[in-house]
N, C-alpha and C positions, 0 to 999 in steps of 0.2 A: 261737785261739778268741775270740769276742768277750766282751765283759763279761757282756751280756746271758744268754748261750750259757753261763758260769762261775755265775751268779748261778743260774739255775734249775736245774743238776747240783748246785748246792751245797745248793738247800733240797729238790731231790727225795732228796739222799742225807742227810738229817740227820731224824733222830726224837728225836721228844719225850722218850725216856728214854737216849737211848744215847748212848756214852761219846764225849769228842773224838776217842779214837782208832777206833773203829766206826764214828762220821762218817768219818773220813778214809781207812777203808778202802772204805768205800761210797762216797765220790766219786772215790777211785781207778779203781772197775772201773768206773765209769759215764764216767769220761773213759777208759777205754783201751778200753771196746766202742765209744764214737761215733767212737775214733781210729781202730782198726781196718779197713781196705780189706773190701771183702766185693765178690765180683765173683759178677755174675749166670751162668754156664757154658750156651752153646745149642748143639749140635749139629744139623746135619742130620741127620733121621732115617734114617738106612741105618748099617748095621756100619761100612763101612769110615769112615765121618765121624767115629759116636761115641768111638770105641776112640781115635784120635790126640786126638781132646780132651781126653777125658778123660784121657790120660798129661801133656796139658798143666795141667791143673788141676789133677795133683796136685804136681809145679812147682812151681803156685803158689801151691799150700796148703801147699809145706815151706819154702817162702820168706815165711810168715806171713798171708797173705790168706784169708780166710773163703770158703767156696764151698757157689755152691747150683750144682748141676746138673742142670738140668733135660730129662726127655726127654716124650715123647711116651705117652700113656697107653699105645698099642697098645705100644711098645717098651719100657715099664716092666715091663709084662705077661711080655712074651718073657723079656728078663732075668731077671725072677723064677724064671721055671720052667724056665729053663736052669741057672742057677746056684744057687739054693735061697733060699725063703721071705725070708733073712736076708740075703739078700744086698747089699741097698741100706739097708740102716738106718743108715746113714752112720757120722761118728764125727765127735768134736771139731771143729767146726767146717767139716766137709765134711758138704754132706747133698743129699738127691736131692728132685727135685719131678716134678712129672707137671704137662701143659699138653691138652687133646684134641685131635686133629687135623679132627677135622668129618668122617671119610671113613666111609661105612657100615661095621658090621662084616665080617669077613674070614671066608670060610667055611674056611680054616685058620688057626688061633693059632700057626703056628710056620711062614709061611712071609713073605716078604718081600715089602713093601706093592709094588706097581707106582708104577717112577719117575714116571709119569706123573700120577696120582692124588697123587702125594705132592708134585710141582712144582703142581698144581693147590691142593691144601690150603695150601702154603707160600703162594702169594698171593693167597686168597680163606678162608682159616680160621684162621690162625694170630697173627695181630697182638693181635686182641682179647684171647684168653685167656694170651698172654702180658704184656699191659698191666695185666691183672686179675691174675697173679699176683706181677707187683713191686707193685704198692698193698698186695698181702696182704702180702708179706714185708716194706716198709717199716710195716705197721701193727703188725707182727708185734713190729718191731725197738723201735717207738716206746712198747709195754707190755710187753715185758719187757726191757729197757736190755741188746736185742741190736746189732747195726751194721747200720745202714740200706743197703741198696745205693748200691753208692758205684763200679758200674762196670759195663761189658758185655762177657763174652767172647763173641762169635757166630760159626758159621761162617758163611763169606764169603756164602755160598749163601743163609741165610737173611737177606736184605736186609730185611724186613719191622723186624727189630730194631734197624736204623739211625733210625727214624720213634721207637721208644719209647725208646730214646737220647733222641732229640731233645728230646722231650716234658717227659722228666724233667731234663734238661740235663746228662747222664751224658755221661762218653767211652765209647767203644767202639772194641774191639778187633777186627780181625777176623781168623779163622783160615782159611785154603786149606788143606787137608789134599792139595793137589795141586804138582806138579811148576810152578817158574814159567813153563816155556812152557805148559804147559795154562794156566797164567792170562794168560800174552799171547793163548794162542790163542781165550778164550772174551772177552776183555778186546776183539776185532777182531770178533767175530761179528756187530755190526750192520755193521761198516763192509764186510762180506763180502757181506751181504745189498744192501746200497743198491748195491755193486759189481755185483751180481745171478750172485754163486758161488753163492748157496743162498738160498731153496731148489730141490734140486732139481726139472728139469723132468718125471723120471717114475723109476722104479727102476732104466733101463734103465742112466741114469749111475753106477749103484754099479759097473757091470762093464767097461762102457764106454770104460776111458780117461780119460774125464774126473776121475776123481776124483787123477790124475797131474799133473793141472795145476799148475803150481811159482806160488806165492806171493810177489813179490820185495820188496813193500811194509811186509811189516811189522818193528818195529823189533829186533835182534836174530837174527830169524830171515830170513835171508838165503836164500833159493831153494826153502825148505821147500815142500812140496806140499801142497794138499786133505785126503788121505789122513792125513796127520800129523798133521793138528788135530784135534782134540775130537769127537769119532763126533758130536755133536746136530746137526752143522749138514749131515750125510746126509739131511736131512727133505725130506721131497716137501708136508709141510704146512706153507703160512706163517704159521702159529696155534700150532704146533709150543709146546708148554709148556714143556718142556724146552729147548728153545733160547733162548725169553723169559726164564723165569727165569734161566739162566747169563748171558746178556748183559748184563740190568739190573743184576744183581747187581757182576760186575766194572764194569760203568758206575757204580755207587754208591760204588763203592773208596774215592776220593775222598773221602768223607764221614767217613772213620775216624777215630781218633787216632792208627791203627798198622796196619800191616797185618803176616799174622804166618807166614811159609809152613813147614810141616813135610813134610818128604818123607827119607827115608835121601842123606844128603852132600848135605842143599839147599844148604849153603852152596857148593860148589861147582857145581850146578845154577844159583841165584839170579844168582852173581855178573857173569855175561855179561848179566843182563837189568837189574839194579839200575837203572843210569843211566835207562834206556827206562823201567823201572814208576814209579820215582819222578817222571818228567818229566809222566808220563800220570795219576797219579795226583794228587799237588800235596795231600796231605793236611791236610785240615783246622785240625788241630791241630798236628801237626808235619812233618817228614819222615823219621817213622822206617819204616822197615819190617824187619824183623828174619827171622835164618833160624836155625830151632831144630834139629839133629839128636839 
């Protein structure tokens, strides 16, 4: 820590009557909250995203890092009233936030947002309010000598939080909660398009045969077919959201400080692809990429 950084913990922790050792207890906890890691936790809005995050966050909340996890108002909501009133009140240093998604309301509270509305809100509603909620959490940290965000966990999907990384000059981490050929497969989907495999030319090719067509180009996956990759790129729309946002997103990989894949035995999953993701990705800050089971 710099001198400057020592000098102003030392006179925010020292009052006019109190003892040298009361000084020294209070500059104690003011250097070990700014020491502290606190990492900001995003999920993709859907079940199956939230749930592997958050088993990863709490990881990394018994491995001492501070966490805010944040979900989506509409998904806050659900949680509540599935699991009871209390259920999110966090605890020591784990705690929950809400972000809104911008999508009109749902004429059911208990049923699950359409992927499509929700890849829409992902890259035209969501960067804002979550840019506005780290300024809050670091304003948050800067008056009550809590830990300023000092990280990002995102999943991989939510690309938009690579930009508020940026901004703040955070790493970030990203999470796939998917298998890593589904992220070679979605990692190829522009280069599938300019090949002109998709989209398709009418519905007629979901039955047709064509969706048999063997793959031989990409790396790892040796003879693989159509049908085995990633159901978005069956669109007959070339505006298609869902197939926009998975593609940019693993196009964005690259940006990480890490990238992070959970799936049951990824590490036996990842390891045929390692060489190929790392070559394709060339990460940022390092070359790590890690497989959690």
């Amino acid at each position: 820590m710099k001198v400057m950084q020592w000098k102003k913990l030392a006179e925010e922790a020292s009052t006019p009557h109190g003892s040298s050792s009361t000084n020294l207890d209070n500059l104690v906890n003011k250097v070990a909250a700014n020491h502290k890691p606190h990492a900001v936790c995003l999920p993709f809005p859907y079940q199956g995203h939230i749930k592997p995050l958050l088993k990863f966050a709490k990881l990394l909340h018994h491995r001492g890092i501070r966490i805010t996890f944040v979900n989506t108002e509409y998904n806050h909501r659900r949680l509540l009233k599935s699991l009871g009133p209390n259920t999110l009140d966090g605890f020591k240093d784990f705690h929950f936030e809400t972000i809104p998604d911008g999508l009109p309301p749902s004429d059911s509270a208990d049923s699950t947002q359409d992927i499509y509305d929700i890849c829409d809100a992902i890259q035209n509603n969501l960067l804002a309010p979550f840019q506005s909620l780290l300024a809050k959490l670091n304003a948050v940290a800067a008056s009550n000598n809590t830990p300023p965000v000092t990280s990002i966990v995102s999943d991989g999907f939510m690309s938009f939080s690579i930009t508020a990384a940026e901004e703040l000059g955070l790493p970030i981490v990203l999470f796939f909660p998917t298998a890593a050929c589904g992220f070679m497969g979605f990692k190829h989907y522009r280069a599938l398009a300019e090949k002109g495999f998709t989209p398709l030319k009418d519905e007629r090719y979901l039955s047709n045969g064509y969706l048999d067509t063997v793959i031989d180009w990409i790396p790892g996956m040796k003879g693989i077919r159509l049908r085995d990759l990633p159901t978005f790129l069956r669109t007959t729309n070339p505006n298609d959201t869902a197939f926009s946002l998975t593609s940019e997103a693993t196009e964005r990989a690259h940006k990480a400080s890490a990238v992070v894949g959970d799936k049951p035995h990824t590490v036996f999953i990842l390891l045929p692809f390692q060489s190929h993701i790392k070559a394709m990705l060339k990460l940022a800050y390092s070359s790590t990429i890690e497989a959690f089971t």
